[in-house]
N, C-alpha and C positions, 0 to 999 in steps of 0.2 A: 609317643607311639605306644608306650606299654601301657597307658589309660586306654587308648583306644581299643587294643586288644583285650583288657582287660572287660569295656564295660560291653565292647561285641560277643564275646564269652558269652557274658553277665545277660545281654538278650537275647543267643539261642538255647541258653539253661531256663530262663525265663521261659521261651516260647516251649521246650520240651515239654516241662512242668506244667504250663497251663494245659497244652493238648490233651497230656495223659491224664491231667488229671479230669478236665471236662468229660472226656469221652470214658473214662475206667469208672467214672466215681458220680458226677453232677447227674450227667444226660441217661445213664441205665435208670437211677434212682428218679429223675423226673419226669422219664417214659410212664413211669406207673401209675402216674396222677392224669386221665383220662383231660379233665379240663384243662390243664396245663399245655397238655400237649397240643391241644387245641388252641391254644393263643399263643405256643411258638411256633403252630405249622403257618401262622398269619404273616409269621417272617423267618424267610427262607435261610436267611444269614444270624442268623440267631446263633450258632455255635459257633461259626464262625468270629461272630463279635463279641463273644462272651470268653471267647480263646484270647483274641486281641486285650479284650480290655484288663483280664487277669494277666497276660505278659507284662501289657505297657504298666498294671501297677506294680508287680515286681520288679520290674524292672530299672523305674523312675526310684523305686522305693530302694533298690539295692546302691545305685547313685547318690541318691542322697545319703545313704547311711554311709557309704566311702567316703566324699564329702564332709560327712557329720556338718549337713547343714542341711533343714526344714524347709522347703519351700511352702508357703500356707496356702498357694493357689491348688497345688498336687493334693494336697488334704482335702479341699473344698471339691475338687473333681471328682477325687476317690469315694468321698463319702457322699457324696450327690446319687452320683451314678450307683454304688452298692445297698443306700437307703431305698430307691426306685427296685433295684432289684430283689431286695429282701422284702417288699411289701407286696410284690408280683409275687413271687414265690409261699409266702407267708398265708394271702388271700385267694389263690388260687390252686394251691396244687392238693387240697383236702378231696379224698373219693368218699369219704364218707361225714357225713353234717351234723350237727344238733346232737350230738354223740357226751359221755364223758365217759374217760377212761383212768379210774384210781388206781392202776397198775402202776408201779411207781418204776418197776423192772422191766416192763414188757418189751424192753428194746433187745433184754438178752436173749437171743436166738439162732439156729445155725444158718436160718436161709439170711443167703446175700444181701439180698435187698432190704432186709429188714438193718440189718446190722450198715448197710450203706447211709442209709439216712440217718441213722439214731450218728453215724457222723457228720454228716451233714447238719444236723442240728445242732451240734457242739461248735464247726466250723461258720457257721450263717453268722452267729453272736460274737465269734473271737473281735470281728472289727469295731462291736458296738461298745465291746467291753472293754478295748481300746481309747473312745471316744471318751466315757464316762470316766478314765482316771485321770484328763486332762485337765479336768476341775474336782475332782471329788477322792476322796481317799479313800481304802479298803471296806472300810464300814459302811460309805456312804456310797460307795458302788454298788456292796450286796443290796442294799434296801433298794435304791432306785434300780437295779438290774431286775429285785424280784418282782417286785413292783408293774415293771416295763411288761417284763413275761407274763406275767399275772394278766397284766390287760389286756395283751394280745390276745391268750387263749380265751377270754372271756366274750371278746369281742367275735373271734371264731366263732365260738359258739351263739353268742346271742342272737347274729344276724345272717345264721346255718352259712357260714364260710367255712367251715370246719368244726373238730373236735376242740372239747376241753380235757385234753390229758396230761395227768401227774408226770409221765415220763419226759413229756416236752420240756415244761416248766424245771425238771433237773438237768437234762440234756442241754438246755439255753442257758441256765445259769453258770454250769460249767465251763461255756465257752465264753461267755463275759469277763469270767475270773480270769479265765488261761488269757485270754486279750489285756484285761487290766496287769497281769503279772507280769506279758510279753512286753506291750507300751511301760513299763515301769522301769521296766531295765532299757528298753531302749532310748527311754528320758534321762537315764545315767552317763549313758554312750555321750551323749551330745551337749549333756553339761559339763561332762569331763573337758569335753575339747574344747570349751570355752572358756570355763577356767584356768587349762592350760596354757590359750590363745592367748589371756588377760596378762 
């Protein structure tokens, strides 16, 4: 009875967090990209499902780590589904093309929306840099992380999907790290338990 209450807790903190954070933090910052908004006005339930689907992965994600046990199906959905979203977002939400910008700071600023994304950009990567320390160590994440970003913004640019800017490429790298560090210690968590199991 006390799991039960425990993991129903665990999905209305889940669903608070997603709401707030969708609506305080995702959806002002993605109002601002003109085309973007135009391929979530295509679906009406877009916030709606982007609310759900950030609950059900925290949610699924807080269970298992109680557990200290992985399911690799809930990886393969999480990372399906959040790959699809970060290449929508990635390739569509630029207002402005064919650009570069060597400002390596220019995220430091007082208006909101600027300083909203320059988090958004840190948080988009925390999962990829997750991904990459599954197979690859400290070293071997920065390169392939830089690497990753490197080509994104390139690819922005090349084929006017966006800008190529210095600020992105640190902003993305930072959130890979802070994912590779976060997944690092959470692969501690669950080796422990097994060992201990052993």
């Amino acid at each position: 009875m006390r799991k039960i209450l425990e993991y129903s807790l665990a999905g209305v903190l889940s669903f608070l967090f997603s709401r707030a954070f969708i609506h305080r933090i995702v959806l002002p910052t993605l109002w601002g990209y003109p085309r973007l908004t135009r391929v979530m006005a295509r679906f009406p339930k877009t916030t709606v499902l982007l609310i759900l689907f950030l609950t059900l992965a925290l949610w699924l994600g807080w269970i298992q780590w109680d557990l200290k046990r992985l399911s690799p199906i809930y990886g393969y959905l999480i990372y399906s589904v959040y790959l699809l979203l970060l290449f929508i977002v990635l390739f569509t939400k630029a207002s402005v093309y064919h650009a570069v910008n060597l400002n390596p700071f220019d995220f430091i600023s007082h208006d909101r929306r600027t300083i909203l994304e320059a988090l958004l950009n840190v948080i988009y990567f925390i999962p990829l840099g997750g991904l990459y320390s599954l197979k690859a160590d400290f070293t071997e994440t920065n390169i392939i992380a830089l690497l990753t970003i490197l080509g994104i913004e390139i690819l922005q640019y090349v084929f006017y999907l966006g800008s190529f800017a210095i600020s992105d490429i640190i902003l993305n790298w930072v959130g890979c790290l802070i994912g590779f560090t976060l997944f690092t210690i959470g692969a501690r968590h669950f080796k422990q338990t097994i060992k201990t199991n052993a």
